[in-house]
C-alpha positions as CSV (number, residue, x, y, z in Angstrom):
1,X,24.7,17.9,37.4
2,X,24.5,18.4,33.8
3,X,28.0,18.2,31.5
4,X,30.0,20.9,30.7
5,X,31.8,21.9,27.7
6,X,33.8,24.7,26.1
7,X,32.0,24.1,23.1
8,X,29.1,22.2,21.8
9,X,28.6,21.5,18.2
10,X,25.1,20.9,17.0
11,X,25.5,18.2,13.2
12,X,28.3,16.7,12.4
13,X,28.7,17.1,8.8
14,X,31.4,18.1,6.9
15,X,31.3,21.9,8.8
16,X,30.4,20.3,12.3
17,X,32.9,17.1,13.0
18,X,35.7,19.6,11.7
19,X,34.9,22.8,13.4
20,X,34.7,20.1,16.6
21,X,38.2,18.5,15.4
22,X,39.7,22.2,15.6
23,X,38.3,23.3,18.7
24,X,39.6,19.9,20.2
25,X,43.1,20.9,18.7
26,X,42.8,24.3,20.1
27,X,42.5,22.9,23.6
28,X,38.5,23.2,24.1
29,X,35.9,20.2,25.9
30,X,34.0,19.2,23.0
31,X,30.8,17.7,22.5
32,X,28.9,17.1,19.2
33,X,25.2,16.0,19.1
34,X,24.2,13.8,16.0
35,X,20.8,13.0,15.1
36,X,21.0,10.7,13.1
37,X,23.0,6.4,13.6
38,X,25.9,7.5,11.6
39,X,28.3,10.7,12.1
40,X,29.5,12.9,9.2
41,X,25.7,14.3,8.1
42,X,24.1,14.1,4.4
43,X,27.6,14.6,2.3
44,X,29.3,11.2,4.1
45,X,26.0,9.4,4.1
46,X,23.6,10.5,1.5
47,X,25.3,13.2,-0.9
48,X,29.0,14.0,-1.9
49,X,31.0,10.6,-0.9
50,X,27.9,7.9,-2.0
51,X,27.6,9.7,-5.1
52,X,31.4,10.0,-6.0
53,X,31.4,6.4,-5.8
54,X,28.2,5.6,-8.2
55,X,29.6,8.3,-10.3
56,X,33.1,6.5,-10.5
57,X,31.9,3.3,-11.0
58,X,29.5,4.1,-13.6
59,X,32.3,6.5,-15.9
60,X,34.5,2.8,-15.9
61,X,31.6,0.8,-16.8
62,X,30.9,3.5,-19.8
63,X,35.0,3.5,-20.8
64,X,34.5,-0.5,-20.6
65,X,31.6,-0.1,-23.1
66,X,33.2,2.4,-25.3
67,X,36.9,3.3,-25.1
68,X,38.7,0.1,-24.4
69,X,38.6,-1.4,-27.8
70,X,40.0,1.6,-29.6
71,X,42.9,1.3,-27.0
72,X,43.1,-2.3,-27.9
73,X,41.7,-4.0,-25.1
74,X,39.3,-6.4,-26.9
75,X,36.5,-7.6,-24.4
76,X,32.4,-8.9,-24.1
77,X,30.6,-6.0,-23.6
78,X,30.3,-5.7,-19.9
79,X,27.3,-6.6,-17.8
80,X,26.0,-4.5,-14.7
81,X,26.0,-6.1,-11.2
82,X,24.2,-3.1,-9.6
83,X,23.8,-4.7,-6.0
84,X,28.0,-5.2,-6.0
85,X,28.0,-1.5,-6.9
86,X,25.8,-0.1,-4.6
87,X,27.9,-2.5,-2.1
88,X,31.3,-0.8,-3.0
89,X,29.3,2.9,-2.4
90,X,28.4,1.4,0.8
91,X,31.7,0.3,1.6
92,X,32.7,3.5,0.8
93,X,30.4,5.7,2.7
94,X,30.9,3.3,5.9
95,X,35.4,3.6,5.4
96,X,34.3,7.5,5.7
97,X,32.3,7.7,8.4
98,X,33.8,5.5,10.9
99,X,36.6,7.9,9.5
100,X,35.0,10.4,11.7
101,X,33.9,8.2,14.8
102,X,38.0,7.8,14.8
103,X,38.8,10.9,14.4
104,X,36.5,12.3,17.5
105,X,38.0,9.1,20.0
106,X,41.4,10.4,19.0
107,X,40.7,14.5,19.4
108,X,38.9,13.6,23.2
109,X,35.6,14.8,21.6
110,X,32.4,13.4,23.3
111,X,29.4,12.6,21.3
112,X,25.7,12.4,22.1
113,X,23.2,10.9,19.9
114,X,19.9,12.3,19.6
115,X,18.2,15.5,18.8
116,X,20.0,18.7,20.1
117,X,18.5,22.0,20.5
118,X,19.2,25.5,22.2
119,X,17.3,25.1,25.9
120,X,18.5,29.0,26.5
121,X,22.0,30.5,27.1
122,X,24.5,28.3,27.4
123,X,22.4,25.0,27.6
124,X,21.6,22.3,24.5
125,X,19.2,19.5,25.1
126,X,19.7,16.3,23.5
127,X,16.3,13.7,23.4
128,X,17.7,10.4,22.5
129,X,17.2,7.1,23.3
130,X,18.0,7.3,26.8
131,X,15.7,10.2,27.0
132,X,16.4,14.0,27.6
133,X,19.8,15.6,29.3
134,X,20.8,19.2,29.3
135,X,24.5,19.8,28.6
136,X,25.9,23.1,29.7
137,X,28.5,25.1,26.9
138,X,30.7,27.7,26.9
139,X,29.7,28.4,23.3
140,X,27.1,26.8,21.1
141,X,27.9,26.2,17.2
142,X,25.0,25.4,15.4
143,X,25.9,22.9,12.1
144,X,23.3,21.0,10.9
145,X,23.4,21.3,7.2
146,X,20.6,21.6,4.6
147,X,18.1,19.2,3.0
148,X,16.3,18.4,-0.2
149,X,14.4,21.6,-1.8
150,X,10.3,19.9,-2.1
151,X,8.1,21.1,-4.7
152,X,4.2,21.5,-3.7
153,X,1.8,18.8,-4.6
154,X,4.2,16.5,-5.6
155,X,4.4,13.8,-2.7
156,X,8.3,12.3,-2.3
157,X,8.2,8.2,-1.4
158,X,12.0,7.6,-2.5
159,X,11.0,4.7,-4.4
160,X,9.0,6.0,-7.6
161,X,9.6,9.8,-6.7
162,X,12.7,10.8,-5.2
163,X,15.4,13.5,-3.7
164,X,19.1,12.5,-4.1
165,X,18.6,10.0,-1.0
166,X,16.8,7.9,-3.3
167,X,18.4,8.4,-6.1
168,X,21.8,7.0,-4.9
169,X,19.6,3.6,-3.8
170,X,17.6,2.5,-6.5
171,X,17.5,-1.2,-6.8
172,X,16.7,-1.1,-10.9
173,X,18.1,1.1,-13.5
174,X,14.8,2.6,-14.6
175,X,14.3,2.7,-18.2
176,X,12.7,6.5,-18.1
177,X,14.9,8.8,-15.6
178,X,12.9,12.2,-15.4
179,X,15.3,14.7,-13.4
180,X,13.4,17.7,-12.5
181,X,16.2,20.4,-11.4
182,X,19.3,20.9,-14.0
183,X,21.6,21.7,-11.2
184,X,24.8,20.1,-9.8
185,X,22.9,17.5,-8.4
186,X,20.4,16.6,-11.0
187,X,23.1,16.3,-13.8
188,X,25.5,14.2,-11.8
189,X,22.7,12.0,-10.8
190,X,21.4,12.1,-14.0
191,X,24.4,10.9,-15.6
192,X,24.8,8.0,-13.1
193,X,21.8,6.6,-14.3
194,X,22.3,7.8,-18.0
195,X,25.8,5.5,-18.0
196,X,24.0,2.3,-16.7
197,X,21.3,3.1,-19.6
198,X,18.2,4.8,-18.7
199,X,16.7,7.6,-21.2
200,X,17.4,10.7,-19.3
201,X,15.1,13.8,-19.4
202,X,16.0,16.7,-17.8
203,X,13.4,19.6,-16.7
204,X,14.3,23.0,-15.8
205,X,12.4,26.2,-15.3
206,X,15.2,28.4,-16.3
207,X,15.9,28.5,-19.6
208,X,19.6,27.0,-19.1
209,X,21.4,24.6,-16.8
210,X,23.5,25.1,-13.8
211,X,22.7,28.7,-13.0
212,X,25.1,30.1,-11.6
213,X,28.2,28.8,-13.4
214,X,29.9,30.7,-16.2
215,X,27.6,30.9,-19.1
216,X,29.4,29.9,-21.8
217,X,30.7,26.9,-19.6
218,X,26.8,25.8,-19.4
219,X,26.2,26.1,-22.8
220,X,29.2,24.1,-24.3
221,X,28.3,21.3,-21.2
222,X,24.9,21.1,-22.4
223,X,26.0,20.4,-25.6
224,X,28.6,17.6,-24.3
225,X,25.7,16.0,-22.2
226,X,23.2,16.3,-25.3
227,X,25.7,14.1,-27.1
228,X,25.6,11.5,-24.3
229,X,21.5,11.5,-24.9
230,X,20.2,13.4,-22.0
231,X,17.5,15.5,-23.2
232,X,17.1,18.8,-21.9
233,X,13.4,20.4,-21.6
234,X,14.5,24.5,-20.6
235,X,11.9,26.9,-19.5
236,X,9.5,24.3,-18.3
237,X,7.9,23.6,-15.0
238,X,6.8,20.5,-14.1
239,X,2.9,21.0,-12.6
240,X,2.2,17.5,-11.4
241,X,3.1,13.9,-11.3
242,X,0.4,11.1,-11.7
243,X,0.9,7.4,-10.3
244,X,-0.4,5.0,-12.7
245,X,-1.9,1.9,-11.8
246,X,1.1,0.0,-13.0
247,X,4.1,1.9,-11.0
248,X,4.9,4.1,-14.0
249,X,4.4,8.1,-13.5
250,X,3.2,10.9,-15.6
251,X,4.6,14.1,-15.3
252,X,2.5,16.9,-16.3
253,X,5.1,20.0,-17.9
254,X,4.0,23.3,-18.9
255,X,6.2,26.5,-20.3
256,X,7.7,28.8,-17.3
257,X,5.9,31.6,-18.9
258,X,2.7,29.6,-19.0
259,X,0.9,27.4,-21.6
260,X,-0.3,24.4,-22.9
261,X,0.6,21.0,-21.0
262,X,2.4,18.3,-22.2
263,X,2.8,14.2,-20.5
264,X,6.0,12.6,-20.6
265,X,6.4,9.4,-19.3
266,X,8.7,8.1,-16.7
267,X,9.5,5.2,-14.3
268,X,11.6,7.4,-11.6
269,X,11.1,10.9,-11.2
270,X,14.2,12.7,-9.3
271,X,13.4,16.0,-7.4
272,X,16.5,18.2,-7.3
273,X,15.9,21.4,-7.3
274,X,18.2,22.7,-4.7
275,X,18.4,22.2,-1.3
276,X,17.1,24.3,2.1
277,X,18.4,24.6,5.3
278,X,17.6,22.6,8.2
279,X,16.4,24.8,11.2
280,X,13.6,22.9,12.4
281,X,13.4,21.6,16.3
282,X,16.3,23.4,17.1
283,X,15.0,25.7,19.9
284,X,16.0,28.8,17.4
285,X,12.8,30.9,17.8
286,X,12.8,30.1,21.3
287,X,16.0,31.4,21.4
288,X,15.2,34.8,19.9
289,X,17.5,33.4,16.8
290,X,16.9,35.3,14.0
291,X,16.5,33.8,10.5
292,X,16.9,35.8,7.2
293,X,13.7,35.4,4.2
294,X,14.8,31.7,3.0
295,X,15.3,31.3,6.5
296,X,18.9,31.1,7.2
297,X,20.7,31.9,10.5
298,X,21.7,35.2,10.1
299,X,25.5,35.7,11.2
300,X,28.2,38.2,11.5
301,X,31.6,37.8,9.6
302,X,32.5,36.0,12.6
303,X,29.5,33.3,12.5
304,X,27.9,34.7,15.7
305,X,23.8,34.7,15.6
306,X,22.3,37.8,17.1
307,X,22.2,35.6,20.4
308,X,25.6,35.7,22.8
309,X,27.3,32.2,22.6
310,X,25.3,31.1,19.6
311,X,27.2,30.7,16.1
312,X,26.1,29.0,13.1
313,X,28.3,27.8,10.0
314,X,27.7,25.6,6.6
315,X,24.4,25.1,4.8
316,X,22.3,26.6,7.6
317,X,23.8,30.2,6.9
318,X,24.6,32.1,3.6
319,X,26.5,31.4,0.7
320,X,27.5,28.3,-1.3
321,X,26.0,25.0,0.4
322,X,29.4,23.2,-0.5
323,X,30.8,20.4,1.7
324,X,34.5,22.5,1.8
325,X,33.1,25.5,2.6
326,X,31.6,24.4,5.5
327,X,34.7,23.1,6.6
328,X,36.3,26.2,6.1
329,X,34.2,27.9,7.8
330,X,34.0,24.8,10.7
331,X,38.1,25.4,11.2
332,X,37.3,29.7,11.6
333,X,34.5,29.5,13.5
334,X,37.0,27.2,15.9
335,X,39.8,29.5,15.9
336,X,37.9,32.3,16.6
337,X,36.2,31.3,19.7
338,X,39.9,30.0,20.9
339,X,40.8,34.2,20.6
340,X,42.3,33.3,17.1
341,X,42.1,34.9,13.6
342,X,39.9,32.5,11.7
343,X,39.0,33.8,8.3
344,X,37.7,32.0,5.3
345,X,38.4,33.3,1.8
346,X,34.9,33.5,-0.5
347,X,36.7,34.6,-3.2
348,X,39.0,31.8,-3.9
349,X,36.3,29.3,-2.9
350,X,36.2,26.2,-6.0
351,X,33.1,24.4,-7.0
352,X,32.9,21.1,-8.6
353,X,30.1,19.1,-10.9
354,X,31.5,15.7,-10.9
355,X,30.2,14.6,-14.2
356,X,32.5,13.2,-17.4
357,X,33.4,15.4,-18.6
358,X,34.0,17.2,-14.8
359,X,33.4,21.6,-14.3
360,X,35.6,23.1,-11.8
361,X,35.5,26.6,-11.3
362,X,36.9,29.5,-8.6
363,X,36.4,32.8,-8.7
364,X,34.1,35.4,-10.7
365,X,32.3,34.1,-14.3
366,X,31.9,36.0,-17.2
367,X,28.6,36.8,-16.2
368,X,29.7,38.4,-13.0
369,X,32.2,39.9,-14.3
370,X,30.1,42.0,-17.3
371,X,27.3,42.6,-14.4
372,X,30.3,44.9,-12.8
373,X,31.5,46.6,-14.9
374,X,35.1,44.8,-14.5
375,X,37.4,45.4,-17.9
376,X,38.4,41.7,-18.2
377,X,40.9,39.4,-21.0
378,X,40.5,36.1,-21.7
379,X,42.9,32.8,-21.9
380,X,40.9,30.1,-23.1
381,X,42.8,26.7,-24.7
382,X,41.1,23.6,-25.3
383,X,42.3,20.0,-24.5
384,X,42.2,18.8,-27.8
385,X,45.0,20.8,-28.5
386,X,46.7,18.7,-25.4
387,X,49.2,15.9,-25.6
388,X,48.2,13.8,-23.0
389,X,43.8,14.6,-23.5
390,X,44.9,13.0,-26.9
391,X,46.4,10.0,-25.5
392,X,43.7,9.4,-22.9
393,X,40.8,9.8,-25.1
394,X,39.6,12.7,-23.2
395,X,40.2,15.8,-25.5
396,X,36.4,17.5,-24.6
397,X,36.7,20.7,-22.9
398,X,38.8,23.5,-22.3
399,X,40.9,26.0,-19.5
400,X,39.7,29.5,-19.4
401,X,41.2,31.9,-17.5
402,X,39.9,35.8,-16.5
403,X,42.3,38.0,-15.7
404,X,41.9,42.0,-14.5
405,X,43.2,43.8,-17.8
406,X,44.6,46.2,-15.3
407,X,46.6,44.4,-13.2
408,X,46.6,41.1,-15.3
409,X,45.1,39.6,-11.4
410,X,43.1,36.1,-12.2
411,X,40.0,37.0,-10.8
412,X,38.5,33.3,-12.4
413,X,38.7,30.1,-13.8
414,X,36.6,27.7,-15.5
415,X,37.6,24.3,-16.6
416,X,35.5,21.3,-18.9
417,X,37.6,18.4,-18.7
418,X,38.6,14.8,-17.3
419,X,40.4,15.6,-13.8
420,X,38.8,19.3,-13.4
421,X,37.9,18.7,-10.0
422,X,41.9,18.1,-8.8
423,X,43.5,20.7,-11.9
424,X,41.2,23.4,-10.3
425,X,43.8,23.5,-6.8
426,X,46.4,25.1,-9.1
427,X,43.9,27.9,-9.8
428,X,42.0,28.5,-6.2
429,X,46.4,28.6,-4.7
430,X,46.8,31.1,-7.2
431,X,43.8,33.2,-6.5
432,X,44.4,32.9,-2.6
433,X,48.3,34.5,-3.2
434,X,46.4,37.2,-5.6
435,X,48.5,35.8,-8.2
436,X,48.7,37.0,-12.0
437,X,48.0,35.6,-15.2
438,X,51.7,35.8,-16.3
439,X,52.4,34.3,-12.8
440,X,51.0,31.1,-13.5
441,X,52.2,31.4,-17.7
442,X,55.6,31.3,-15.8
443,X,55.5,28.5,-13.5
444,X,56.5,25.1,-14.9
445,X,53.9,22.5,-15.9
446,X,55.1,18.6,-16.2
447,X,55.0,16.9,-19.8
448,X,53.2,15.2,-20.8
449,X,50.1,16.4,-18.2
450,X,46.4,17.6,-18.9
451,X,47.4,20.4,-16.5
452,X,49.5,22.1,-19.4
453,X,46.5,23.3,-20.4
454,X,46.1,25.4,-17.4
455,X,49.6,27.5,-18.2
456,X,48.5,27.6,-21.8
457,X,45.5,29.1,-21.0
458,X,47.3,31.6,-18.7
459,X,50.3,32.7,-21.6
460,X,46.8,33.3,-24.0
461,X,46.1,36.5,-21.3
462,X,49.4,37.6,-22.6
463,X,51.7,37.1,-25.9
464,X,49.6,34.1,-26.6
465,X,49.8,30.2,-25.7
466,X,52.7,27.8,-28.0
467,X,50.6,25.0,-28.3
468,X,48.3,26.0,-31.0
């Protein structure tokens, strides 16, 4: 007789092992079905937590190049062991995921390993290494994330030409990086590899980088990034890439609009140009499924396909493929099979580029704001104007904060700075409790801290900020 469960969680990725954790906490059988050796999907493996370590590791090896002797500490340049820091991102991937394998012994939730798919209402088969079972489920959650975005004709190997996977694993620092993609994932890569010394050149069709994200925050980024001698090549498409005889590559770049082509040389070429979601061998058509144009599940608000039983969360449906929102949406999805009222908040949802300088932003840009029509005032203040950026060495950037001119609402906020990713919190809690600008120009921030910059911003929506 087959198993039987309350709920079955196809992936487990950042959406899947914690939608399974909250079902499990809510009282339901689970199972999750993992393809792959190792739980927590391409952000604990392959993405967000391998690159957050590469990232950190290189931003202290550039401060160790650069910074320490104006702060007095006197040392030999320093040299790169790159096999000890790939060894401390493995450490660190491996800490996270048998985080997870923990986490599912503690909650009662049983995992198969192998590839699941929908064998009709109610049923998922997993083929494994033991071969094929059938497990019977209440309830079905589908979870299996999103992966690298391929352009035609040009043939990935993830030594010579690769996605992030490859990118995160290279045994040599090339000496010519060409990123094609000038996305979250091409610049934080980028700069990686940048820090430990390869000439970065970065290709994009559009004719800016990170669409998407506030405009203004782009441009002054750019400029920031330009500085640290990445190259930006806007409005260019890259046609082809030719192997050479002796490992090297030749990318072949032409205008968006169309044009004459131009060579540039490189030694690892780095396809980022988004990511897609992963759908494939699932059962779905079989199912009667439906998938939207870029083939996404289609959902409700409450994550249920068109089929009874069948939900879907995270990269594989609509909206931003960020590791927290599938979580979010993981926890709702739970709650509201258990009878609960599981909601996730789009509006107050923050996004991150972990570069140094880091971007953190929640809520509407500029951009969006214009497109509708929205009468909007601006609180911008810039860290060089801020005590403790000063001491730290870190005085690039700056807080700006949107606010309804109305109802002086924060309806956005955009932030260039050391320590964006954890000063952005303040901002998304703000936004969740529909707060106000003169709200957060009210609430105390601690002295000497980069976060000042946050309530300075917000007293430049009213009388103006003190600080300069």
């Amino acid at each position: 007789m087959a198993d039987q469960f309350d709920l079955t969680v196809i992936g487990s990725g950042p959406g899947g092992y914690v939608g399974a954790i909250r079902a499990a906490q809510l009282g339901m059988k689970v199972a999750v079905v993992e393809k792959n050796p190792t739980f927590g999907g391409t952000c604990l493996n392959i993405g967000c937590i391998p690159s957050k370590a590469l990232l950190h590791a290189t931003e202290l090896f550039e401060e160790a190049g650069h910074n320490f002797s104006h702060l007095g500490i006197d040392i030999p340049p320093p040299s790169l062991n790159l096999a000890q820091m790939m060894a401390h991102k493995d450490e660190t991937v491996a800490a996270n995921v048998n985080g997870v394998s923990f986490l599912f012994k503690k909650n009662k939730i049983t995992s198969f390993q192998g590839i699941g798919s929908v064998a009709g209402k109610g049923r998922v088969k997993v083929v494994g290494e033991k071969g094929e079972q059938i497990i019977e489920s209440k309830h079905i959650v589908i979870a299996t994330g999103s992966v690298p975005a391929t352009l035609p004709g040009i043939d990935i190997d993830e030594e010579k030409i690769v996605t992030s996977t490859g990118a995160l694993s290279l045994g040599a620092v090339p000496n010519r990086l060409l990123v094609i993609g000038a996305g979250v994932i091409g610049l934080e890569l980028g700069s990686v590899w940048a820090r430990l010394g390869a000439k970065v050149t970065v290709v994009e069709f559009l004719d800016r980088i990170l669409p998407g994200m506030d405009s203004e925050v782009a441009r002054q980024f750019q400029r920031i990034l330009q500085k640290q001698g990445i190259e930006f090549k806007l409005s260019t498409k890259v046609k082809a890439i030719d192997k050479q005889d002796d490992g090297s590559l030749v990318a072949r770049l032409e205008p968006a609009a169309g044009g004459d082509v131009t060579l540039i040389d490189a030694d690892v070429a780095l396809v980022a140009i988004g990511r897609k979601p992963f759908t494939q061998g699932l059962g779905l058509a079989e199912a009667g499924v439906a998938l939207d144009e870029r083939g996404r599940i289609v959902t409700d608000a409450h994550y249920r396909t068109n089929v009874d039983g069948i939900y879907a969360i995270g990269d594989v449906i609509t909206g931003p493929m960020l590791a927290h929102k599938a979580e979010d949406e993981g926890i709702a999805v739970a709650e509201l099979i258990a009878g609960q009222a599981g909601h996730v908040n789009y509006g107050a949802m923050p996004a991150v580029v972990y570069t140094s300088p880091e971007i953190a932003s929640v809520g509407k840009t500029e951009d969006e704001l214009k497109a509708e029509g929205i009468d909007y005032k601006i609180g911008k203040f810039p860290f060089t104007a801020n005590g403790r950026a000063k001491a730290q060495l870190s005085t690039q950037g700056f807080v700006k904060v949107l606010a309804d001119v109305a109802t002086d609402r924060v309806l956005g906020a955009h932030i260039i700075g050391r320590n964006a990713s954890e000063m952005i919190e303040a901002l998304t809690v703000l936004m969740e409790f529909n707060g106000s600008a003169e709200d957060l120009a009210r609430t105390t921030a601690a002295h000497p801290t980069l976060s000042e910059a946050i309530r300075e911003a917000a007293l430049m929506c009213g009388d103006g900020a003190i600080h300069i």
